[in-house]
C-alpha positions in Angstrom: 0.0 0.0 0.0 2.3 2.9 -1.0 0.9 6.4 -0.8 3.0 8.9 -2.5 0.8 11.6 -3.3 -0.2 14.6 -0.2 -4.0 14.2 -0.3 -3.5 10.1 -0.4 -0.7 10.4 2.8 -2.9 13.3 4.5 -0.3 15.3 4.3 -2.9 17.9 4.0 -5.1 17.2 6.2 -5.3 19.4 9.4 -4.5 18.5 12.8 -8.5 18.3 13.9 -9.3 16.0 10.4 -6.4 13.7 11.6 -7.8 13.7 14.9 -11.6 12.5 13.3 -9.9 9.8 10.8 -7.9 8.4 13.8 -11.1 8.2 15.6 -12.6 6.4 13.0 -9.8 3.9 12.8 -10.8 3.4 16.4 -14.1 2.6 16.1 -13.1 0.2 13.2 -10.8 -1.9 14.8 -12.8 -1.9 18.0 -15.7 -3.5 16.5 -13.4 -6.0 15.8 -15.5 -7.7 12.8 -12.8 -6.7 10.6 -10.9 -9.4 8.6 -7.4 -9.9 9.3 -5.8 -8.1 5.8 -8.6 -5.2 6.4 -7.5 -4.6 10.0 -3.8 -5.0 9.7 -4.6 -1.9 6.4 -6.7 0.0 9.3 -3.8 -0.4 11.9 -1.6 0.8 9.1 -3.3 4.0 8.3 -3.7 4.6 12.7 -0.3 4.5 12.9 0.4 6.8 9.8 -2.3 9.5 11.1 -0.6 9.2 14.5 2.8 9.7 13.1 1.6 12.8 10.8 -0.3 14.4 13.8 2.8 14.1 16.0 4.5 16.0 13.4 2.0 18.6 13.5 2.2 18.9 17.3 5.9 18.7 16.9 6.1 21.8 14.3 3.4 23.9 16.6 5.2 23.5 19.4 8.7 24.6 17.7 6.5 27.6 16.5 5.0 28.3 19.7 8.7 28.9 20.7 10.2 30.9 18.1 6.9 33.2 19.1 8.2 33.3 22.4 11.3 33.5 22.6 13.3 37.0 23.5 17.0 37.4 21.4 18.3 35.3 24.1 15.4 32.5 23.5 15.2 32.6 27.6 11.5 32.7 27.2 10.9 29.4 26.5 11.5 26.0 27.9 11.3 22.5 26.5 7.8 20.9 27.0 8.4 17.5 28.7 6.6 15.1 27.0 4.2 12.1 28.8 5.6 8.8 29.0 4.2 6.4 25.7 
């Protein structure tokens, strides 16, 4: 299943869509009536939406920062992230 094209990778998608596909993900693979192949191509696009949206947060919170930050970038701290 390779995706090389933005709108078939999401890659513009925004951060609330990503949000609604990975809930629907959810609710597929929690119904669990799903063949095998099917789920495993569900699982497959969860873990690609996940990816892109940490990417998203990623680049807000680096922009969050460079908004913040005074000329000696003392403004800002690194956000500690919650254990996976």
């Amino acid at each position: 299943m390779s995706e090389t094209s933005g709108a078939a990778s999401g890659e513009d998608l925004s951060f609330e869509e990503i949000l609604g596909r990975l809930s629907q993900v959810v609710e597929k693979l929690e119904r669990g009536d799903l063949p095998l192949e099917e789920s495993l191509a569900v699982f497959e696009e969860g873990v690609r939406l996940s990816r892109l949206g940490q990417r998203r947060l990623d680049q807000a919170e680096t922009r969050v920062e460079e908004l913040l930050a005074d000329e000696d970038g003392a403004r800002t701290r690194t956000m500690e992230r919650e254990p996976e």
